[in-house]
FISE-887553 format. One record per atom (N, C-alpha, C): residue number from 1; chain; atom name; x, y, z. Coordinates in steps of 0.02 Angstrom, whole numbers, plus 32768, in hexadecimal, padded with zeros to 4 digits. Layout:
N
{NUM, A, CA, {X, Y, Z}} ...
// end
This chain:
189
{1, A, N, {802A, 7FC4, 8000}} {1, A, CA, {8000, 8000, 8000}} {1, A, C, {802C, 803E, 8000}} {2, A, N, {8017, 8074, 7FD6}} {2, A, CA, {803A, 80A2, 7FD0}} {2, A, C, {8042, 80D0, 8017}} {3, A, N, {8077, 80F1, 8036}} {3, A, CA, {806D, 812C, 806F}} {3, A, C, {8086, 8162, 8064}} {4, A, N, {8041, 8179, 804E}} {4, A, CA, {8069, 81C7, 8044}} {4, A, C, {805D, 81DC, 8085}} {5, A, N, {8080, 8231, 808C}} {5, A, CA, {8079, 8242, 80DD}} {5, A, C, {806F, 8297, 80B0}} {6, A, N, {803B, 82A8, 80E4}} {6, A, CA, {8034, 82EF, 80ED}} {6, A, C, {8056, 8317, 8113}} {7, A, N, {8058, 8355, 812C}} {7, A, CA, {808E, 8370, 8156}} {7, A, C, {8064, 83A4, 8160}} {8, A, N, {8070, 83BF, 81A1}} {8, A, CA, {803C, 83F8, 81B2}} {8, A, C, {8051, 840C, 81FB}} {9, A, N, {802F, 845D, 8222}} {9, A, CA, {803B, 8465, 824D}} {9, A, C, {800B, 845A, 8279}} {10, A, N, {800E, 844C, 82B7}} {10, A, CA, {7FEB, 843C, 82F0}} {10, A, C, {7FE9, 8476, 8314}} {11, A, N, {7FA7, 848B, 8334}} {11, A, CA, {7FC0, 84C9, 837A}} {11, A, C, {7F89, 84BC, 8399}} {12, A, N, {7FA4, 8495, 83D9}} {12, A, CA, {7F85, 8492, 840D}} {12, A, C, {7F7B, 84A6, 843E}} {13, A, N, {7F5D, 84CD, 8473}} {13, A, CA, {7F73, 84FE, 84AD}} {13, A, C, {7FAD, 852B, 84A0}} {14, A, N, {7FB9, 854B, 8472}} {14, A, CA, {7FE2, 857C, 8460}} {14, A, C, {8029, 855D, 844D}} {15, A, N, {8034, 8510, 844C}} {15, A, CA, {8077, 84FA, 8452}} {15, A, C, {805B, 84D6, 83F5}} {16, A, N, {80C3, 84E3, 83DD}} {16, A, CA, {809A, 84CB, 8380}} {16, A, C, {80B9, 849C, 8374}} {17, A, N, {80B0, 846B, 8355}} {17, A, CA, {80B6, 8420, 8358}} {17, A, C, {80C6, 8411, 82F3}} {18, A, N, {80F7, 83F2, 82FB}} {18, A, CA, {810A, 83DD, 82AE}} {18, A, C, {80D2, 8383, 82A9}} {19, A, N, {80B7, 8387, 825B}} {19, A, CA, {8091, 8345, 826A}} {19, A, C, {8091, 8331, 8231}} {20, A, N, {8072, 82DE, 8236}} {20, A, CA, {8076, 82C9, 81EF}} {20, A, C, {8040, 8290, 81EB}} {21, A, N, {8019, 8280, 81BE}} {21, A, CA, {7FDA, 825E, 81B8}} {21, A, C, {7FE2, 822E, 8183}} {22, A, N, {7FD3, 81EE, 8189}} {22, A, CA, {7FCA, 81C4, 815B}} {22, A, C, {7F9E, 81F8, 8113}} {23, A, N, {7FAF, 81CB, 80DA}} {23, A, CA, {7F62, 81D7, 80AA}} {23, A, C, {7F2F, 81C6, 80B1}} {24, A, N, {7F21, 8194, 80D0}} {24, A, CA, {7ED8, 818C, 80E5}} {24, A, C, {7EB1, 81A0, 8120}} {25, A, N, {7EDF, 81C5, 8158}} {25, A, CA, {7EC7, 81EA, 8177}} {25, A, C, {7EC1, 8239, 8172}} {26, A, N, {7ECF, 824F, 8136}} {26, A, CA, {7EC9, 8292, 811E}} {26, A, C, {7E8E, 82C8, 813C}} {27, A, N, {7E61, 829F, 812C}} {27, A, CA, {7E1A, 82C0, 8136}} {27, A, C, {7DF2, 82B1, 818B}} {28, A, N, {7E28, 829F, 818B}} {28, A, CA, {7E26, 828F, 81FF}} {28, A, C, {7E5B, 82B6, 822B}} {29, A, N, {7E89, 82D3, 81EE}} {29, A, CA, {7EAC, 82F6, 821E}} {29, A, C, {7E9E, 832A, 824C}} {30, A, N, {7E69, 8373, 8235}} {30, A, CA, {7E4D, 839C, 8258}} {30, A, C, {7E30, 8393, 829B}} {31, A, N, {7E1D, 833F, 82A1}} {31, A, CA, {7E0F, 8324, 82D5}} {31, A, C, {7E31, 831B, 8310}} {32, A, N, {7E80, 830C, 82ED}} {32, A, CA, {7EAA, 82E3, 831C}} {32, A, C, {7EC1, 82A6, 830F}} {33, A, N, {7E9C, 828B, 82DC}} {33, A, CA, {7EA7, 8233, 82E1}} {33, A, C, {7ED1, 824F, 82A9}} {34, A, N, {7EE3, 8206, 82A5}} {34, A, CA, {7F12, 81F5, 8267}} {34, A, C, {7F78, 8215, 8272}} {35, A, N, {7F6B, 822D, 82B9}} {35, A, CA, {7FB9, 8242, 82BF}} {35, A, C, {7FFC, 820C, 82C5}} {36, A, N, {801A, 8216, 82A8}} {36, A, CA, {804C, 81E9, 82B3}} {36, A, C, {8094, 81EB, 82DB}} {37, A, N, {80A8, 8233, 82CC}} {37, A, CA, {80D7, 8256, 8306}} {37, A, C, {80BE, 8298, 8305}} {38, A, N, {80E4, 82C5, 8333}} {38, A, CA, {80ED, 82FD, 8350}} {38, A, C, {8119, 8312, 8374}} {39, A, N, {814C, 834D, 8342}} {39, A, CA, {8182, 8368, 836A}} {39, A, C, {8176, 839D, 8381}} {40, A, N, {8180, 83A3, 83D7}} {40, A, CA, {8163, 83EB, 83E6}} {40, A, C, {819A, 841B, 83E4}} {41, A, N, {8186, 8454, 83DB}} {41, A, CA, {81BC, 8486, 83D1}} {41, A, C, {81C0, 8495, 8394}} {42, A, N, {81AE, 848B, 835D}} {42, A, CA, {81A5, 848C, 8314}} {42, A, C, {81A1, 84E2, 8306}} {43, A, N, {81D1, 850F, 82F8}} {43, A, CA, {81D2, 8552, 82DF}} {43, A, C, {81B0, 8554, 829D}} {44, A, N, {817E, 8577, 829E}} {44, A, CA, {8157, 857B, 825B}} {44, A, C, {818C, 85BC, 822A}} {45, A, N, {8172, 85B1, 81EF}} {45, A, CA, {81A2, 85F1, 81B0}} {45, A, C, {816A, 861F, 81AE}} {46, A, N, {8175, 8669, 81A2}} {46, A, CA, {814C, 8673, 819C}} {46, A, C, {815D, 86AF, 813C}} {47, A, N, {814A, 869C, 810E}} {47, A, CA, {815D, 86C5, 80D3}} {47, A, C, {8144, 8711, 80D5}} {48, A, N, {8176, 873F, 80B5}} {48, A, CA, {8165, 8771, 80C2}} {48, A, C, {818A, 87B0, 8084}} {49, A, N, {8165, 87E3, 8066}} {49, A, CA, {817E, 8800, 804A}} {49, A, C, {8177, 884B, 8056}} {50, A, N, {81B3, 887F, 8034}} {50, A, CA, {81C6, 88B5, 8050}} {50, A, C, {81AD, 88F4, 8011}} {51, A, N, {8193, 8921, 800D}} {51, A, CA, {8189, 8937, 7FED}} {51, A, C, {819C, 8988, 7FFB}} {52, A, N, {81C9, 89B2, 7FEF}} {52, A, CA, {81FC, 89E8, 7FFE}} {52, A, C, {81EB, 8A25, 7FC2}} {53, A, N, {81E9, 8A5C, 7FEC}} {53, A, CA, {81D2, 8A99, 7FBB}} {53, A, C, {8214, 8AB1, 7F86}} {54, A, N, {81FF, 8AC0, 7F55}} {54, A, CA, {821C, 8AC6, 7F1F}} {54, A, C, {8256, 8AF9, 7F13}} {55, A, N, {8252, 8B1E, 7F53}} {55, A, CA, {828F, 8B59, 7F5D}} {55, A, C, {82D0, 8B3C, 7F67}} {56, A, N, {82B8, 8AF0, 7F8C}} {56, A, CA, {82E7, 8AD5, 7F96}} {56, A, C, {82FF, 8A97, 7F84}} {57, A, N, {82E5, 8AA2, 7F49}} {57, A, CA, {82F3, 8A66, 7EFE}} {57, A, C, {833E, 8A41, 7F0A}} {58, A, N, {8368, 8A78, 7F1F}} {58, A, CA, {83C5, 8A59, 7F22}} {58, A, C, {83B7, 8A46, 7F59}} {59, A, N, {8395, 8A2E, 7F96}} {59, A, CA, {83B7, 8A14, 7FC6}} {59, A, C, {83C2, 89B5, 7FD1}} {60, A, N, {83F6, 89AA, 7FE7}} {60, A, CA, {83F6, 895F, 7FEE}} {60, A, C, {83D7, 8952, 802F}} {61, A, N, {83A2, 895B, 8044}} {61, A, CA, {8396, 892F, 806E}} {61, A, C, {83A6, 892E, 80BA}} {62, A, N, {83DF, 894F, 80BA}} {62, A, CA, {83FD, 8929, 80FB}} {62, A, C, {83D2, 893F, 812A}} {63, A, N, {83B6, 896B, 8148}} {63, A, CA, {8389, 897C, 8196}} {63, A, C, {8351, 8958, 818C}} {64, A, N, {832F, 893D, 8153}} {64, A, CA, {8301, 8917, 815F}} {64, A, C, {8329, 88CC, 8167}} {65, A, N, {835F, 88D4, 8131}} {65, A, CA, {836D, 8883, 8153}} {65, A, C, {8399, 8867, 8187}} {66, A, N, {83B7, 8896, 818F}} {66, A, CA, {83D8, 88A9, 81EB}} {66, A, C, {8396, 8892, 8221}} {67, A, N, {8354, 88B9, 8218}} {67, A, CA, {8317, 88C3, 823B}} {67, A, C, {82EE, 8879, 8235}} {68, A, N, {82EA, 885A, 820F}} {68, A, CA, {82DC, 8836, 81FC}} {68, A, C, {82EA, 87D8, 8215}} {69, A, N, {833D, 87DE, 8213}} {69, A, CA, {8372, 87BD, 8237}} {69, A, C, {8364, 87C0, 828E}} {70, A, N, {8365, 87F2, 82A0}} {70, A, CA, {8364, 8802, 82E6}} {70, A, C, {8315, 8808, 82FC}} {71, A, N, {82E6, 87FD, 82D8}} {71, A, CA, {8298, 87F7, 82F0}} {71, A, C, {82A3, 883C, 8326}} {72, A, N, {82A5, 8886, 82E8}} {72, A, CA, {82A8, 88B4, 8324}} {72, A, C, {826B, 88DF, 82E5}} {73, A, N, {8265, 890D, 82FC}} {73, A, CA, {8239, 8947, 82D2}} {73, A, C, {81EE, 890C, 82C6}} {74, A, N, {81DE, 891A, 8298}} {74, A, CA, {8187, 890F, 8278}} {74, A, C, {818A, 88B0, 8281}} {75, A, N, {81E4, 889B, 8287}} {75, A, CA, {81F2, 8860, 8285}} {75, A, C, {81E5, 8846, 82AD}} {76, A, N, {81CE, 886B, 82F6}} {76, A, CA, {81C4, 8832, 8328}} {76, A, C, {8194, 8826, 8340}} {77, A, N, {8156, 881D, 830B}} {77, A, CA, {8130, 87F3, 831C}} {77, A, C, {8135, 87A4, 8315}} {78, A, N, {8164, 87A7, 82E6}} {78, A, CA, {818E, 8752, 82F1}} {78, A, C, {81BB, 8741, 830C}} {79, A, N, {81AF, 8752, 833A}} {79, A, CA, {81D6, 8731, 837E}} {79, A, C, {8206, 8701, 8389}} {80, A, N, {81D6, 86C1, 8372}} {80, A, CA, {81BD, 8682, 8376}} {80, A, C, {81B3, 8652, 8320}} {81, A, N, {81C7, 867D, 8308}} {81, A, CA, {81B3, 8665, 82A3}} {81, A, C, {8202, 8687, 828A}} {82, A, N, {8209, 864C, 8256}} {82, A, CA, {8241, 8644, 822D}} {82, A, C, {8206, 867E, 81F1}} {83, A, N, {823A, 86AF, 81E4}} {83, A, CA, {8231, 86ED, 81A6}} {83, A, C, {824C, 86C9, 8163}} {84, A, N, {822F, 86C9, 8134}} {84, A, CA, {825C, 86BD, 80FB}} {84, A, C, {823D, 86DA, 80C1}} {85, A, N, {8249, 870B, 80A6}} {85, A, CA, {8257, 874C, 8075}} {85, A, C, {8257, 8738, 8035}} {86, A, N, {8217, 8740, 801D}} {86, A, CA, {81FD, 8729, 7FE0}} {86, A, C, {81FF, 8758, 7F98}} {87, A, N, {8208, 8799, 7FB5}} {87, A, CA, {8210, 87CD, 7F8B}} {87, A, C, {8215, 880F, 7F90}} {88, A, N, {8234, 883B, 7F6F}} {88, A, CA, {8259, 8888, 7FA2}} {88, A, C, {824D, 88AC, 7F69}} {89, A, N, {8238, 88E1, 7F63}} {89, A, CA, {8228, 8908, 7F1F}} {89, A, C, {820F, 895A, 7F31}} {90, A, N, {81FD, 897A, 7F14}} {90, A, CA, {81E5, 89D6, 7F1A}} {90, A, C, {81BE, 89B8, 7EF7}} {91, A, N, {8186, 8A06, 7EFF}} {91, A, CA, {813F, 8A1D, 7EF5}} {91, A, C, {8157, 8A27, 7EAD}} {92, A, N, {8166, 8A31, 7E9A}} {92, A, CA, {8192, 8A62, 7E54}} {92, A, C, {816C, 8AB5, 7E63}} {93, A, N, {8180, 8ACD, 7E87}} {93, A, CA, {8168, 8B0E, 7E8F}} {93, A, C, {8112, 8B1E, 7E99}} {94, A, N, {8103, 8B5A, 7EAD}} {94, A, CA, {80C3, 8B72, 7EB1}} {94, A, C, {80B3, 8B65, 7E77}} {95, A, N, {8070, 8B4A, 7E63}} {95, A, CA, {803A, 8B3B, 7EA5}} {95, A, C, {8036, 8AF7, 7EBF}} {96, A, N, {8071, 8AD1, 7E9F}} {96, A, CA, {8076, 8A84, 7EB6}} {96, A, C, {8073, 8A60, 7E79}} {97, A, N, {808B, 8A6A, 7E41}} {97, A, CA, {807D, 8A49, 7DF9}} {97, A, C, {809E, 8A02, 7E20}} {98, A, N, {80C0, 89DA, 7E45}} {98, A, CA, {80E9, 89A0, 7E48}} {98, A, C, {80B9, 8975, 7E80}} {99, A, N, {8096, 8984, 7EA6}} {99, A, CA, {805C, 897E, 7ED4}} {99, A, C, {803F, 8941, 7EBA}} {100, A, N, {800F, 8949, 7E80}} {100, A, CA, {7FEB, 88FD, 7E6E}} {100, A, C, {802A, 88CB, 7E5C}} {101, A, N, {8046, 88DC, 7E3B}} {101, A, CA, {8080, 88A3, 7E1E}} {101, A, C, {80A3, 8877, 7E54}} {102, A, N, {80B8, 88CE, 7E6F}} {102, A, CA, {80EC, 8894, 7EBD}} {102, A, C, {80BB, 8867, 7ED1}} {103, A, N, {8085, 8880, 7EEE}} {103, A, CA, {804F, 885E, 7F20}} {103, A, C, {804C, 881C, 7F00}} {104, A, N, {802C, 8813, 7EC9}} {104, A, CA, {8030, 87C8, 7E8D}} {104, A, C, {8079, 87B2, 7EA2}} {105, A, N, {80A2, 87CB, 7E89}} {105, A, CA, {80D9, 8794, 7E87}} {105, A, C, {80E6, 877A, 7ECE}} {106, A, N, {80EF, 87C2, 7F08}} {106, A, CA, {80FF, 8798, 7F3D}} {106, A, C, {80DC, 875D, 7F51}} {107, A, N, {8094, 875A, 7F5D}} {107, A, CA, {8059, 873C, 7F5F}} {107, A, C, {8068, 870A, 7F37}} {108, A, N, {8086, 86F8, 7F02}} {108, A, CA, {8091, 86BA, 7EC8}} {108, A, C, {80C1, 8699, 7EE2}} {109, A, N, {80F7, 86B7, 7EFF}} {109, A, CA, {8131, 8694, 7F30}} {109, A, C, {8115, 8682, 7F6E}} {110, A, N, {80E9, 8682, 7F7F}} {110, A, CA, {80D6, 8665, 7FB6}} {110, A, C, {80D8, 86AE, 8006}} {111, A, N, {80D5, 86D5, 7FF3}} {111, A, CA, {80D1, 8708, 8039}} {111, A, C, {8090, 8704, 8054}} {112, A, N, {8099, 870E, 808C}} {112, A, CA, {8055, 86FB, 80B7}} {112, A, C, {8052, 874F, 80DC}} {113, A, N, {807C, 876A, 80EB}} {113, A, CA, {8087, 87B5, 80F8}} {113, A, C, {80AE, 87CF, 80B1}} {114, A, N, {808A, 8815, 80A7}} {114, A, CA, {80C5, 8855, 8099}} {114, A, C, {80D6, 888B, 80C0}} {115, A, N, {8114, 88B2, 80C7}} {115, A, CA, {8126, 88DD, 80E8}} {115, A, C, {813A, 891D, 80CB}} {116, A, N, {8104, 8953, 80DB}} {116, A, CA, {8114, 8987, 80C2}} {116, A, C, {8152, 89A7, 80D9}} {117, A, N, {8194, 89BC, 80C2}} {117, A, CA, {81BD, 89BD, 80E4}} {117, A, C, {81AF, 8A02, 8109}} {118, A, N, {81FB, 8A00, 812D}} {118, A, CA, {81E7, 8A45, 8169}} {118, A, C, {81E3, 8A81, 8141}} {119, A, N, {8231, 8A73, 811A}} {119, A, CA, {8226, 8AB1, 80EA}} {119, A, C, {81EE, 8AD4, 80E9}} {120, A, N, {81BB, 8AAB, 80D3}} {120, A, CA, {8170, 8ACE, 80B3}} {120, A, C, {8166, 8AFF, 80EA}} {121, A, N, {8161, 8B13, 812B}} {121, A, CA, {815C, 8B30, 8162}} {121, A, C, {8194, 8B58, 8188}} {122, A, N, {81CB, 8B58, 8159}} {122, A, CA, {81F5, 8B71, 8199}} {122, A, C, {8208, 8BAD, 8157}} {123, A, N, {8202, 8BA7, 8118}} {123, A, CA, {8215, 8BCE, 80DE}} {123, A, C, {81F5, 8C0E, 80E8}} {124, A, N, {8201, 8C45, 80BF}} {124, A, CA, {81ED, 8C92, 80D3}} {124, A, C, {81DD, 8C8C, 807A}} {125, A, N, {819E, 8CA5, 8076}} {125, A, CA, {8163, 8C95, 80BA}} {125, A, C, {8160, 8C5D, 80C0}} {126, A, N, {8137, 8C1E, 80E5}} {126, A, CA, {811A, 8BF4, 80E5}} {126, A, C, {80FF, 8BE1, 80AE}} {127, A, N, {810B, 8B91, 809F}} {127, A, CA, {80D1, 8B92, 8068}} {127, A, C, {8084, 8B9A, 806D}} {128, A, N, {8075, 8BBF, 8045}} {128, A, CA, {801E, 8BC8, 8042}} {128, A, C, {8003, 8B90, 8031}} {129, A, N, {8018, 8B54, 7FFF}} {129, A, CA, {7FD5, 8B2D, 8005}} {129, A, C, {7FE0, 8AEF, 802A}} {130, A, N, {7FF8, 8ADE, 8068}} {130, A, CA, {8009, 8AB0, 8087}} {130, A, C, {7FBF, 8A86, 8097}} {131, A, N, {7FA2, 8AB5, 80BF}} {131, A, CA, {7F63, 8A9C, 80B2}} {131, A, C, {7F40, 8A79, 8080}} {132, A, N, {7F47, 8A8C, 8042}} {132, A, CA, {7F20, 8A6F, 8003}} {132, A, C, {7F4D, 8A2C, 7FF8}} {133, A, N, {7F85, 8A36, 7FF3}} {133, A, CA, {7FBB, 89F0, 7FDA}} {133, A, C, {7FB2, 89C2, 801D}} {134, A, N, {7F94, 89D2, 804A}} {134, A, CA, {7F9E, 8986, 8083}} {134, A, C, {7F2C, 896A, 8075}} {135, A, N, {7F15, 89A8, 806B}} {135, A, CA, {7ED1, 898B, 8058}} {135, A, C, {7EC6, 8969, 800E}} {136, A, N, {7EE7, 8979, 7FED}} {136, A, CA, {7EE1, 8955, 7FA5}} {136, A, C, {7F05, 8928, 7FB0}} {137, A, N, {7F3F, 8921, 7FC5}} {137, A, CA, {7F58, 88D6, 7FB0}} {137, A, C, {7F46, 889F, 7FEE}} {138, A, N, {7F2A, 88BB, 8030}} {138, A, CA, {7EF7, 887C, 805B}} {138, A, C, {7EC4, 887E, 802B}} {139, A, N, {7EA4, 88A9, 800B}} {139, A, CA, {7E44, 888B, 7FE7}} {139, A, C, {7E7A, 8862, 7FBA}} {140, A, N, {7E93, 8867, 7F89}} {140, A, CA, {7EB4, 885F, 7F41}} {140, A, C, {7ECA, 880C, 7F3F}} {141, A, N, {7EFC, 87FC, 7F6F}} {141, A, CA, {7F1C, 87D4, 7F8B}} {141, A, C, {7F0E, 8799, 7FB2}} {142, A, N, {7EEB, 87C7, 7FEB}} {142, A, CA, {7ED8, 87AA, 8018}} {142, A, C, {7F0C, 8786, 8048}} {143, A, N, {7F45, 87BF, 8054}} {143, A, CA, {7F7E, 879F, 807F}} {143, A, C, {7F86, 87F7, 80BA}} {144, A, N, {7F92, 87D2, 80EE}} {144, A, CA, {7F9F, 87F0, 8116}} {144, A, C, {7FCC, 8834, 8112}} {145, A, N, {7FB8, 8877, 811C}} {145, A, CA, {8002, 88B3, 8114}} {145, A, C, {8005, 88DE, 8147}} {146, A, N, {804E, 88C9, 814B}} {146, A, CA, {806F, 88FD, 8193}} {146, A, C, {809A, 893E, 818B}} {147, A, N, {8085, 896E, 8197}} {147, A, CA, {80A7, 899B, 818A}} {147, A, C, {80F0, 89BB, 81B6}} {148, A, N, {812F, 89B6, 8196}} {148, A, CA, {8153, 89BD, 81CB}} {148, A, C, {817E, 8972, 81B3}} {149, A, N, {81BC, 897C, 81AC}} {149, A, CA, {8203, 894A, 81BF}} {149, A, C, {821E, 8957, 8201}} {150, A, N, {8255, 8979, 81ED}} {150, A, CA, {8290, 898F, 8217}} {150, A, C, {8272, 89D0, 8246}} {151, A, N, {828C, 89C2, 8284}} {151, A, CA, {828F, 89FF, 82B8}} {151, A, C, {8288, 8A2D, 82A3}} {152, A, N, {8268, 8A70, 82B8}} {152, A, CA, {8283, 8AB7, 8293}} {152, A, C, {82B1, 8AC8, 82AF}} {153, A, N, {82E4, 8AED, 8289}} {153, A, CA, {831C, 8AFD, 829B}} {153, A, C, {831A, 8B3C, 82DE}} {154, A, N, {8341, 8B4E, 82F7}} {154, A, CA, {833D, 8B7C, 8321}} {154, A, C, {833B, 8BB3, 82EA}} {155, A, N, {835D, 8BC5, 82D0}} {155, A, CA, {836C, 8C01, 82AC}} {155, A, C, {831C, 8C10, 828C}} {156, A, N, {830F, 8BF6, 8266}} {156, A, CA, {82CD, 8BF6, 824D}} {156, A, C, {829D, 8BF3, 8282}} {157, A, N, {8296, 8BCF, 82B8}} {157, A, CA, {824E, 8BEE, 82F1}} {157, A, C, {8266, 8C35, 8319}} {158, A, N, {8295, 8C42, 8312}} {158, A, CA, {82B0, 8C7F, 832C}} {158, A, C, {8289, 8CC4, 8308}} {159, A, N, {829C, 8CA9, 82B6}} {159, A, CA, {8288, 8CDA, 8285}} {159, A, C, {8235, 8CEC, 828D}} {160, A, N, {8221, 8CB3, 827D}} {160, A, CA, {81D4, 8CA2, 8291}} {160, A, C, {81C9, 8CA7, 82B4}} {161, A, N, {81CA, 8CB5, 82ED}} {161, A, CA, {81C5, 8CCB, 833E}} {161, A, C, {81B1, 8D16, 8333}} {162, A, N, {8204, 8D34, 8320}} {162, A, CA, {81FC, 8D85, 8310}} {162, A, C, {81BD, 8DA3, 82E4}} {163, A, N, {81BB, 8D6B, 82BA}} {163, A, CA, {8186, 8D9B, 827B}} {163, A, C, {8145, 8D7D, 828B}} {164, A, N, {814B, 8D50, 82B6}} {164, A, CA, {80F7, 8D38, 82CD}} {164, A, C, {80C2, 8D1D, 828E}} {165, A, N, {8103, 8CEC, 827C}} {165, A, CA, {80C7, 8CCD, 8254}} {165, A, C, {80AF, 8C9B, 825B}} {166, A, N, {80C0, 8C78, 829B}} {166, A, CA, {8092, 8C2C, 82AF}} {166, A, C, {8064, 8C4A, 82D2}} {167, A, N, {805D, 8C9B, 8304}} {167, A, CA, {8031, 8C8E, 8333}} {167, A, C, {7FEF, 8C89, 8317}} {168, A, N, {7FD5, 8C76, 82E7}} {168, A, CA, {7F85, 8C61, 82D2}} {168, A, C, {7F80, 8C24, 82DF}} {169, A, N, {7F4B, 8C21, 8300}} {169, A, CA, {7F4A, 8BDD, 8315}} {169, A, C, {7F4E, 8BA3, 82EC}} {170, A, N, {7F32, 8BA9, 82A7}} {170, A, CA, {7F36, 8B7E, 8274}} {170, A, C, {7F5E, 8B6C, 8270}} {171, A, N, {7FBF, 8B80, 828A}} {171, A, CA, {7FF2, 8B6A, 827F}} {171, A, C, {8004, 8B40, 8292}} {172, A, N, {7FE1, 8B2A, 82F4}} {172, A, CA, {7FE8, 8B0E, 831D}} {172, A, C, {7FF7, 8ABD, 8310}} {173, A, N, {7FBC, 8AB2, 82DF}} {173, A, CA, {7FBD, 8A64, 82D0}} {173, A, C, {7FF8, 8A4D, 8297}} {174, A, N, {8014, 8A86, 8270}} {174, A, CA, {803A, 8A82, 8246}} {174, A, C, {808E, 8A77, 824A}} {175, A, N, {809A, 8A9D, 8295}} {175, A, CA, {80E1, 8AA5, 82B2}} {175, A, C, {80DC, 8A80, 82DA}} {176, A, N, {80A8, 8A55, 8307}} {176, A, CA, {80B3, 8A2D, 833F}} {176, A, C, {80DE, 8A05, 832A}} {177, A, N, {80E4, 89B9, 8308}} {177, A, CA, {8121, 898B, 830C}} {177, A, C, {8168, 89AB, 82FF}} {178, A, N, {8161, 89EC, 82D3}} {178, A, CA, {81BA, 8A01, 82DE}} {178, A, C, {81CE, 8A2E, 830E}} {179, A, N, {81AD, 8A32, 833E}} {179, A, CA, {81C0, 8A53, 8376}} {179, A, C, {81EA, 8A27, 83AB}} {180, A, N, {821F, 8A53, 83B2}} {180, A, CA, {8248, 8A11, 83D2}} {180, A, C, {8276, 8A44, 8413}} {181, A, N, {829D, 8A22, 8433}} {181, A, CA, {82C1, 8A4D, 8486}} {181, A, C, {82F8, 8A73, 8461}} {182, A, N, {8315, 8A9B, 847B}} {182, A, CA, {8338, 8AD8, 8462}} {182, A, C, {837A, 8AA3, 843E}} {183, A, N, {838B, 8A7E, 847D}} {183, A, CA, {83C1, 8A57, 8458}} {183, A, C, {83B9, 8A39, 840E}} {184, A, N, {8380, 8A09, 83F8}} {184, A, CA, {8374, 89F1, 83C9}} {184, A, C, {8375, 8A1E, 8387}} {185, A, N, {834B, 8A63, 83A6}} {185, A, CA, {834E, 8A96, 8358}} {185, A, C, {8385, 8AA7, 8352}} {186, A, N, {83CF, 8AC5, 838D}} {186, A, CA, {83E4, 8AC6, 8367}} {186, A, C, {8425, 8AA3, 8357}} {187, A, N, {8412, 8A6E, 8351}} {187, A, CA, {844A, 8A30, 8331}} {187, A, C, {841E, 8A38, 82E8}} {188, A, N, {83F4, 8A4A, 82BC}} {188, A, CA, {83E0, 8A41, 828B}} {188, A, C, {83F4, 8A92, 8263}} {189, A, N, {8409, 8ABC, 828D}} {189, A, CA, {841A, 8B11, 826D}} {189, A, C, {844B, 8AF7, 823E}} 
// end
C-alpha cells in the first residue's frame, strides 16, 4: 500500500507542534486522529515581502535587513517565527505605479505578509498614500500589511518630533511597531 504523508502545523494551547498524517487519515486530521508523530517546539516560517518608497530606489536594504535579522522594528512581531523574504522592491514613485505588480508577484512567491517599509513614514514628507497601498493590496490580495520595517531612526523622530507631523492621531497606528528605546533608534542613524 502506498504512504504518502502530509505535513502540517499543530497549535495546541498556544504550544506549535510539527505533524504528519497518513493518506488515509487526511480528512481526520482536523480532529486529531490520524497523528503519527509530533515534534514540539516546531518554529513556524513566516513569508514576507518589503515594499520601499521610490526616493529610495538605491538603497540595499540593510536597516530593514539588519531589522529584520534582529526581530527589532515592525519585525518583532515574530518573535517566535523564522522570516524569510520573498521579495524587496519600490512603489516606482507617486502615486504607486509598482503597488499592483509587487503585491501579485510577492503574493505568487508565497508571502503571507507585506511590509511597507519605514522609509514610507520617516521620508519628508511622509508618504501620502500609505493608507491606500496597505487597503488595496489586503482587498486585492488578500494578505496581511504592516506598515513599518526597521526602527525609526533617532535622527528622523527627532525631525518629526520638531515639525509635528505624527501628532495626528491617525499616525499613531502607523509608527507604533517602529517605535523603539532611544538605544535601538539610534543604532539605526
Amino acid at each position: 500500500m502506498e504512504r504518502l504523508m502530509k505535513y502540517g502545523v499543530l497549535i495546541l494551547s498556544g504550544e506549535c507542534y510539527a505533524v504528519r498524517y497518513e493518506r488515509k487519515d487526511w480528512n481526520r486530521c482536523p480532529e486529531g486522529r490520524g497523528l503519527l508523530y509530533c515534534l514540539k517546539g516546531m518554529k513556524m516560517k513566516t513569508k514576507i515581502g518589503i515594499i520601499i518608497c521610490d526616493r529610495y530606489r538605491r538603497c540595499a536594504g540593510g536597516k530593514c535587513l539588519k531589522s529584520m535579522r534582529n526581530k527589532e522594528g515592525a519585525f518583532s512581531i515574530y518573535a517566535d517565527t523564522e522570516i524569510e523574504l520573498v521579495g524587496f522592491t519600490t512603489c516606482d514613485g507617486c502615486p504607486g505605479g509598482n503597488i499592483e505588480y509587487a503585491g501579485e508577484e510577492m503574493v505568487k512567491n508565497g508571502a503571507e505578509v507585506i511590509h511597507l517599509a519605514t522609509g514610507m513614514i520617516v521620508g519628508y514628507p511622509p508618504c501620502p498614500y500609505i493608507d491606500t497601498f496597505k487597503a488595496f493590496l489586503e482587498k486585492r490580495y488578500d494578505v496581511k500589511v504592516v506598515v513599518g520595517t526597521h526602527p525609526i531612526p533617532k535622527k528622523y523622530l527627532d525631525m518629526h518630533t520638531h515639525l509635528g507631523t505624527w501628532e495626528d492621531a491617525s499616525w499613531k497606528p502607523l509608527i507604533e511597531l517602529t517605535m523603539a528605546d532611544e538605544v535601538t533608534r539610534k543604532s539605526y542613524d
